[in-house]
C-alpha positions in Angstrom: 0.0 0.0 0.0 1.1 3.4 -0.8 1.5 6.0 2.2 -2.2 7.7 1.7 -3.6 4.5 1.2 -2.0 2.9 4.7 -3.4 6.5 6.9 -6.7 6.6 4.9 -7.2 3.1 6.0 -6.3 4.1 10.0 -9.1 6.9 9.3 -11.3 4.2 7.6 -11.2 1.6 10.6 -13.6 4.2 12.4 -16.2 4.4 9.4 -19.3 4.0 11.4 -18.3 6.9 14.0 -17.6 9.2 11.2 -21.8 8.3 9.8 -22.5 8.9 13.5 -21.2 12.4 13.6 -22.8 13.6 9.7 -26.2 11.7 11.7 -25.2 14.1 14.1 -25.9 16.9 12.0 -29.5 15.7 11.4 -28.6 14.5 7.6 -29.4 9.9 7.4 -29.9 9.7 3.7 -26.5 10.9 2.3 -24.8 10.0 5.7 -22.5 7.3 3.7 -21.9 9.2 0.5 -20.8 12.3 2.7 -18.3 10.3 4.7 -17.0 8.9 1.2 -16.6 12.1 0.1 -14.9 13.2 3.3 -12.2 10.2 2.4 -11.3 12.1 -1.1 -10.5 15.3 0.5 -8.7 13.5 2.8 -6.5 11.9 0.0 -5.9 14.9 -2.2 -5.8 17.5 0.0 -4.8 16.3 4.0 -1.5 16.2 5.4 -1.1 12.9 7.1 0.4 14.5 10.4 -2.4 16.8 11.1 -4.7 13.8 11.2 -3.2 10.7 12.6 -0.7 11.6 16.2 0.9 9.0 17.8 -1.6 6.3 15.3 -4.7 7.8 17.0 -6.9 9.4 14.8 -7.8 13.2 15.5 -11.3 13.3 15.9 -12.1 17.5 15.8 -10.3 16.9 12.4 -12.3 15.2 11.2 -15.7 16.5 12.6 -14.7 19.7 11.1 -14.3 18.0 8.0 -17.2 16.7 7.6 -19.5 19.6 9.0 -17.5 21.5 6.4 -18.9 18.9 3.7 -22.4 18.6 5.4 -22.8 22.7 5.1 -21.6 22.6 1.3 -23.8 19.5 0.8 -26.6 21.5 2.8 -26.5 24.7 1.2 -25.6 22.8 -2.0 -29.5 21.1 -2.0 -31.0 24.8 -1.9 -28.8 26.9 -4.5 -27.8 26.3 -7.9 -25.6 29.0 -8.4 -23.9 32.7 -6.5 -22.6 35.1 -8.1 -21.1 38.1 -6.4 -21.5 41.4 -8.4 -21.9 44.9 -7.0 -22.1 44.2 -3.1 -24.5 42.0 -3.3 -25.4 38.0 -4.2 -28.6 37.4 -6.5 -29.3 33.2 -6.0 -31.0 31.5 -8.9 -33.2 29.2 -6.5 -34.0 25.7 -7.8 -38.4 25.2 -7.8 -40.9 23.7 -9.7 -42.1 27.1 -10.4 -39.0 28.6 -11.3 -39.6 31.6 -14.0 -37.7 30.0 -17.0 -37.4 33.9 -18.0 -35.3 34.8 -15.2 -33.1 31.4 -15.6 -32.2 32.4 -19.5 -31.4 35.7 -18.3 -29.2 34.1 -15.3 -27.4 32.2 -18.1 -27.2 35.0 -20.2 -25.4 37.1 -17.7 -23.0 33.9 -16.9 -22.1 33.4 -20.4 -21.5 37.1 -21.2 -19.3 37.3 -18.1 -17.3 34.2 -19.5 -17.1 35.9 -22.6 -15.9 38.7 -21.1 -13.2 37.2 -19.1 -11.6 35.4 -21.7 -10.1 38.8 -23.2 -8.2 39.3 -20.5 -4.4 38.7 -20.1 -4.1 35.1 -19.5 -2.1 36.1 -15.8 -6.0 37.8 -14.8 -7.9 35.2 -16.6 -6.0 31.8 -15.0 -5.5 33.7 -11.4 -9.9 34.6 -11.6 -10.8 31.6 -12.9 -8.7 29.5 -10.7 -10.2 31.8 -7.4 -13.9 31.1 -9.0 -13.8 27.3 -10.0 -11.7 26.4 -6.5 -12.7 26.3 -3.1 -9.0 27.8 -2.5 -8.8 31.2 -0.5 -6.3 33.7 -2.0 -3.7 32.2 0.9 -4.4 29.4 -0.4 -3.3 30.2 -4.4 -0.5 31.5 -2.9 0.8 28.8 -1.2 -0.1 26.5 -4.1 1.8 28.8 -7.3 4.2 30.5 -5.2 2.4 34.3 -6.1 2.3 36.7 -3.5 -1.1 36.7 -1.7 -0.9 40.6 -2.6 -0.4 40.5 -6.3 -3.6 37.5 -5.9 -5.4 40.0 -3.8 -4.8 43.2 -6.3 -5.5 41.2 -9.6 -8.8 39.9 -8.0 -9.9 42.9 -6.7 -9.3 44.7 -10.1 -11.0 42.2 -11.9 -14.0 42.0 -9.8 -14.3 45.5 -10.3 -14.1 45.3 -13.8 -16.7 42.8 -13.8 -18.7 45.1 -12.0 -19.0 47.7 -13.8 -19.2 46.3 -17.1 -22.3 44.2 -16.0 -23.9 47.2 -13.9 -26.4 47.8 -16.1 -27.3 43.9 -16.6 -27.6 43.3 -12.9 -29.7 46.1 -12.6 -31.7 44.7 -15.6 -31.9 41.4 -13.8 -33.1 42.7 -10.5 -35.4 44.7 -11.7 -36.7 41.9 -14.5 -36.0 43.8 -17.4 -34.5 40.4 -18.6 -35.1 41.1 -22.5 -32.9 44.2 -21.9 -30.1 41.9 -21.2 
């Protein structure tokens, strides 16, 4: 066994206390797929030492860890998409009523963003795209491609400002439901 495999399989040996904790939470259904899903983050993104001491597995490791997956999971069921544009979030919410209008114009707004972006220098574009697609913080590119956190910090405030203003109008469009205005 490789070295992730041999620790993942220390963390394993307690499977049923990890379900416990997620039933814990008040969630029975996806208890099982959540804990498997805890075990992936594990392996691609856990350092060995901070969960395993002395062979004993850290157990406020991993209940963090899994609350942290239980929230996403949680919030997950309700939203379909955020997007952050002018000090404030508009949520396309997922109904069976759910104006089809105001979905298209979601998706228009999306796409022309997307267009948008992929004029820019490919430094802006791979740096934005890496913050809005990753659960990484701006620490956390930073530790990963060796950038300072202030050149992150400066290139993604500029382009969220960018963003911002060219789309002013749209947003407003949007929350007002002018969506053919678009």
């Amino acid at each position: 066994m490789d070295k992730p495999t041999r620790w993942l399989g220390i963390v394993a040996k307690r499977h049923n206390e990890w379900i416990k904790i997620i039933n814990s939470f008040g969630e029975y259904d996806y208890a099982e797929d959540l804990v498997q899903e805890a075990y992936i983050i594990l392996y691609k993104y856990a350092d060995e030492n901070k969960i395993i001491t002395n062979g004993i597995v850290s157990r406020g490791y991993m209940f963090f860890t899994l609350r942290s997956l239980y929230f996403q999971y949680y919030n997950s069921k309700r939203k379909v998409d955020k997007v952050s544009i002018d000090d404030e979030e508009f949520t396309l919410q997922i109904e069976d009523e759910t104006d089809i209008e105001e979905q298209l114009a979601f998706n228009k707004i999306c796409i022309l963003i997307d267009n948008h972006i992929e004029k820019w220098h490919w430094y802006e574009k791979k740096l934005f795209t890496l913050y809005r697609d990753s659960d990484l913080s701006i620490r956390g590119i930073a530790d990963k491609t060796n950038i300072s956190w202030v050149s992150i910090f400066n290139t993604l405030k500029n382009a969220k400002d960018e963003i911002r203003e060219t789309f002013k109008e749209d947003f407003e469009d949007y929350k007002n439901n002018d969506y053919d205005r678009i």
